[in-house]
C-alpha distance (Angstrom), angle and dihedral (degrees) to the residues before:
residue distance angle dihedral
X1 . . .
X2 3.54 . .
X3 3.79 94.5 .
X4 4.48 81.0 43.2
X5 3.93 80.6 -116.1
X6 4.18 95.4 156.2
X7 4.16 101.8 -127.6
X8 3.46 135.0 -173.4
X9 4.14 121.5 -129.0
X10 3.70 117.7 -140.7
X11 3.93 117.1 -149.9
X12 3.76 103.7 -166.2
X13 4.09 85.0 159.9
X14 3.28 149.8 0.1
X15 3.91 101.9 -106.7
X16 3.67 116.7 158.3
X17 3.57 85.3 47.8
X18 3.84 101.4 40.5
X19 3.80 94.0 40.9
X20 4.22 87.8 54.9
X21 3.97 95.6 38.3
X22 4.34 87.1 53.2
X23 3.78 93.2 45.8
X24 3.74 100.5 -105.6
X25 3.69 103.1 117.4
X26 4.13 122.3 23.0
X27 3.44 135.8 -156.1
X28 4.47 109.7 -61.7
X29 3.28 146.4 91.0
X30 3.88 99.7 -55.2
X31 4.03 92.4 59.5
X32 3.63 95.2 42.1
X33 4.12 82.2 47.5
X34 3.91 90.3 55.6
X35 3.73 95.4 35.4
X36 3.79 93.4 52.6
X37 3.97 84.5 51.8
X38 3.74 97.7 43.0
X39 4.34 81.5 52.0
X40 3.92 91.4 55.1
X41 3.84 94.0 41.8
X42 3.83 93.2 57.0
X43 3.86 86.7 43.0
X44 3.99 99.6 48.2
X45 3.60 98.3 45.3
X46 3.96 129.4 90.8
X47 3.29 91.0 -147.6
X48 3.98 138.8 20.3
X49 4.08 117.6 -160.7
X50 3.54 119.3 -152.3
X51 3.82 126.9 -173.3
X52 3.47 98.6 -150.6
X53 4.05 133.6 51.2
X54 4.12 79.1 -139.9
X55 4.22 91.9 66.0
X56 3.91 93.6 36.0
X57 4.21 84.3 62.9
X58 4.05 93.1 38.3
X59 4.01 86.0 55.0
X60 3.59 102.3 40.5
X61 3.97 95.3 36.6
X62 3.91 100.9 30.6
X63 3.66 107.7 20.4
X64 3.73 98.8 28.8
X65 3.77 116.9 -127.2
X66 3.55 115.8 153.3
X67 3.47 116.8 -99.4
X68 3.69 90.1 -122.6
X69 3.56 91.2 70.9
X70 3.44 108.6 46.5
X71 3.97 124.1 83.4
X72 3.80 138.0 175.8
X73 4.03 115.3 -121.5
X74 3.95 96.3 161.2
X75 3.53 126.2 -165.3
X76 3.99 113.2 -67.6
X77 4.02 135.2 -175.3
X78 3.43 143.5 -130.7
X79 4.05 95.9 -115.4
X80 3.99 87.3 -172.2
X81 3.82 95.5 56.1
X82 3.47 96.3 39.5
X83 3.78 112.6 46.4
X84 3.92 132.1 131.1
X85 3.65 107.7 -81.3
X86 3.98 130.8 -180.0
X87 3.40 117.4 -98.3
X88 4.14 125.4 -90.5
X89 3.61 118.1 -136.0
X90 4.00 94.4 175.9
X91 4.26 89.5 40.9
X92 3.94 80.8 48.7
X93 3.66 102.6 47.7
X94 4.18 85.5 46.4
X95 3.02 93.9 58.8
X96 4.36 98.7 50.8
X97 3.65 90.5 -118.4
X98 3.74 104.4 139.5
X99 3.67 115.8 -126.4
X100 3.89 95.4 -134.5
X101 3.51 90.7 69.3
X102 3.93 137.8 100.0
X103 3.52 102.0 -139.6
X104 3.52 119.4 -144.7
X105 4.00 114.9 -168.9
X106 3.72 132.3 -153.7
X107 3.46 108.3 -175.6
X108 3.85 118.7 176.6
X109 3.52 144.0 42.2
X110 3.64 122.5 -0.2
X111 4.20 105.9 -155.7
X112 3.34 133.5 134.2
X113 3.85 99.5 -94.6
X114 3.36 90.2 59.4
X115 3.83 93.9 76.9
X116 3.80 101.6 -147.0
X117 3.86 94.1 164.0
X118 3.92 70.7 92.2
X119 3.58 92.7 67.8
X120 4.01 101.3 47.4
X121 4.27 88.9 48.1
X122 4.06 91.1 51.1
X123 4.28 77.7 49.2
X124 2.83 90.9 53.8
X125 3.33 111.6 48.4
X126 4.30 84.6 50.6
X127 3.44 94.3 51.6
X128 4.27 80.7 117.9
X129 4.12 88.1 57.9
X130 3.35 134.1 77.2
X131 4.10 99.7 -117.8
X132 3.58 124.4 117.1
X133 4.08 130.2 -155.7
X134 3.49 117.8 -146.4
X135 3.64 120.5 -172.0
X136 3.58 121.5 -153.4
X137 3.58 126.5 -170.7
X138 4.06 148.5 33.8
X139 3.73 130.8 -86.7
X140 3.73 145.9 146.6
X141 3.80 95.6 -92.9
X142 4.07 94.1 46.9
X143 3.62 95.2 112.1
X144 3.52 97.7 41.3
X145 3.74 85.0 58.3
X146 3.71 104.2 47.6
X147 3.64 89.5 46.0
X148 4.01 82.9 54.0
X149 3.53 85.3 61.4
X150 3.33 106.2 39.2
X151 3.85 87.6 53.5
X152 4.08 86.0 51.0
X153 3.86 87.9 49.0
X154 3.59 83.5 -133.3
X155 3.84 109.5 -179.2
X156 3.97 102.5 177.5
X157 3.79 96.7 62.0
X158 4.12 117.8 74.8
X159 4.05 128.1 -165.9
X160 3.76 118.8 -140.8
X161 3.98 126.3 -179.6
X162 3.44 116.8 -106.4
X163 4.57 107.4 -70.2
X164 4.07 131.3 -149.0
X165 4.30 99.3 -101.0
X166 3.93 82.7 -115.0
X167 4.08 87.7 71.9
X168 3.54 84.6 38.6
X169 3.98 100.7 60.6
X170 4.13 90.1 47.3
X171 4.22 82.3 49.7
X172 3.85 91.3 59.1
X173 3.69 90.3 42.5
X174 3.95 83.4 64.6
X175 4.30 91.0 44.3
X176 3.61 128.2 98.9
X177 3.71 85.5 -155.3
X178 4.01 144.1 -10.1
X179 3.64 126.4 -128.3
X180 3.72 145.2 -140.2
X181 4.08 125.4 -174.6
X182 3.81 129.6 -178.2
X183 3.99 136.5 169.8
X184 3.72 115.5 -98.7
X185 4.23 94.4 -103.0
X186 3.54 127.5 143.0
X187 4.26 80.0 -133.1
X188 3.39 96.5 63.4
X189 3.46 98.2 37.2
X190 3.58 81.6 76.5
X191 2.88 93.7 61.2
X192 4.73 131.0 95.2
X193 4.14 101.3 -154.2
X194 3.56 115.1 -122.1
X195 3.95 90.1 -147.4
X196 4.17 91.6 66.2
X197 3.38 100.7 63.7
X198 4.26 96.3 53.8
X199 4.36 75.0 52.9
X200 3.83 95.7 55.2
X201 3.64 95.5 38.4
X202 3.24 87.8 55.4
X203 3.72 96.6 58.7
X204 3.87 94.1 -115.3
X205 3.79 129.7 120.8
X206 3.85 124.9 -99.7
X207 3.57 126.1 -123.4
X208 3.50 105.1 -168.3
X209 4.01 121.8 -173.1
X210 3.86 103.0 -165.2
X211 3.58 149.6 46.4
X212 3.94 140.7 -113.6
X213 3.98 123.6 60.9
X214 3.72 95.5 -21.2
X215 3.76 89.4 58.0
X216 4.07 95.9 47.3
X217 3.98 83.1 43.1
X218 3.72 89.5 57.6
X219 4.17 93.0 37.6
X220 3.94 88.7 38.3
X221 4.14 87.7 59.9
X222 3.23 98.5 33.0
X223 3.90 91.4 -130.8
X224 3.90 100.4 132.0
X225 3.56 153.2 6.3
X226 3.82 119.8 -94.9
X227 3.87 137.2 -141.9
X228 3.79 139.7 175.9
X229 3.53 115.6 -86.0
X230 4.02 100.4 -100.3
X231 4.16 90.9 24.4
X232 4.01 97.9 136.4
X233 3.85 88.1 165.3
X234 3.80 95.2 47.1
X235 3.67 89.4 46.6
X236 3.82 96.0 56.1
X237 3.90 93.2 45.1
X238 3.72 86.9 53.8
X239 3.58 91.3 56.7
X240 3.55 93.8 44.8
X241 3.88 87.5 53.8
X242 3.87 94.9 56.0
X243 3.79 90.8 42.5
X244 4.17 94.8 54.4
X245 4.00 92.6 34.8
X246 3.91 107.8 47.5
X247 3.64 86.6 158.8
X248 3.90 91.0 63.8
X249 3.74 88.9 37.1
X250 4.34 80.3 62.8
X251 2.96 99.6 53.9
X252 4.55 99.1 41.9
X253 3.52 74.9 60.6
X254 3.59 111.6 46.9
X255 4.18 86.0 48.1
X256 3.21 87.3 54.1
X257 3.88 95.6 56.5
X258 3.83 96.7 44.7
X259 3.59 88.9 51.9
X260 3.38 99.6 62.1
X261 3.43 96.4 32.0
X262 3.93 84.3 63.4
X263 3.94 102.1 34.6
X264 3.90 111.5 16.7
X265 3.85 112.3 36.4
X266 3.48 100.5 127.5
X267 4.03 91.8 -123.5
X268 3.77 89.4 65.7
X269 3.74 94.8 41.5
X270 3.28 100.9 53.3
X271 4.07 95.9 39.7
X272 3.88 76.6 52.8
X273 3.74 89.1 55.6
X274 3.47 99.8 49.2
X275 3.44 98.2 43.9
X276 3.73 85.9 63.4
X277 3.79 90.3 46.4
X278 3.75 93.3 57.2
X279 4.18 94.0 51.4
């Protein structure tokens, strides 16, 4: 803006206020810093994106930006990269991923709003089943996690390092089913994550720990079975659904695909996106 170069803000998430609503950040001069900067952003741009129809409201109603300004470009996927695909015994076994296992994948950010105490509790309680969790990914709360585990002696859920989404398609090729946690917070109930739509691409069901848009995304396509953020119990069940049912695990799965394939490519969502631009 300096330069009067017009630019266009992206608001993936609702930070300053999600970071001070979860505990993370309190009351000083470093919020009023980024609050003061998230202010002249919204104020200085031509044009604010959103990825949810949750934010646009919060910033035109709460944090008032025109109207005008704002505009939805939600979260897409690469339907070519991520695609159902056959299993791969030899790409299983090469990995050390035991073939008597259902394999449940988290793949994505591991931080602290992402609540994955949830995740070692439903382990827990299946510690009598053959399922294994395997979390892929990197994040500020990593450690705290893994020591978690560690602590639980939890033997049915594996760490691995952060992987290029290539490795990551042929992983959910070897799933039963992909899965998404967030902390119960009216922030991130605003909030669509990024990490469900690699899932239903990918012709796998959703488990999704939370509420808001990502949870009426999931209901809306009829891709996955949802939980309360926090719902350890509800979790495990849901798990122990897919695994007696493969039929309905199928068909979660192949929703999920044709949904995307017909709403959230990212071709169509960005030609949507531009279209809107233009007008």
């Amino acid at each position: 803006k300096w330069w009067r170069v017009p630019f266009i803000f992206n608001v993936a998430d609702l930070w300053p206020d999600t970071v001070k609503a979860l505990g993370l950040m309190h009351e000083g001069f470093a919020l009023r810093i980024a609050e003061k900067l998230e202010r002249w952003l919204y104020r200085k741009a031509n044009y604010v994106t959103v990825v949810t129809e949750s934010v646009r409201q919060i910033l035109i109603n709460e944090k008032q930006v025109p109207a005008h300004k704002v505009l939805l470009l939600p979260n897409g996927v690469d339907t070519q990269l991520f695609q159902p695909q056959p299993a791969d015994a030899a790409f299983r076994a090469s990995l050390g991923l035991p073939e008597d296992k259902h394999l449940i994948l988290y793949a994505g950010t591991h931080g602290y709003a992402h609540g994955m105490e949830v995740i070692l509790q439903a382990a827990q309680l299946l510690t009598e089943t053959n399922v294994l969790f395997l979390c892929v990914g990197g994040g500020s709360d990593k450690a705290r996690i893994q020591q978690l585990c560690e602590q639980k002696a939890l033997k049915n859920v594996l760490f691995w390092d952060s992987q290029p989404p290539e490795l990551i398609a042929r992983l959910y090729s070897l799933a039963l089913a992909g899965l998404s946690t967030f902390r119960d917070s009216k922030w991130l109930e605003c909030t669509r994550p990024a990490k469900t739509l690699p899932i239903m691409a990918s012709g796998k069901p959703v488990l999704f720990s939370s509420a808001g848009e990502g949870a009426q995304l999931v209901a809306e396509a009829q891709a996955g079975i949802v939980v309360a953020p926090g719902d350890d119990k509800g979790l495990a069940n849901a798990v122990r659904r897919l695994i007696n049912d493969p039929a309905y695990a199928t068909q979660l799965g192949n929703n999920g695909r044709a949904y995307v394939e017909k709403h959230l490519q990212w071709s169509k969502v960005v030609a949507s996106w531009l279209l809107e631009l233009s007008t």
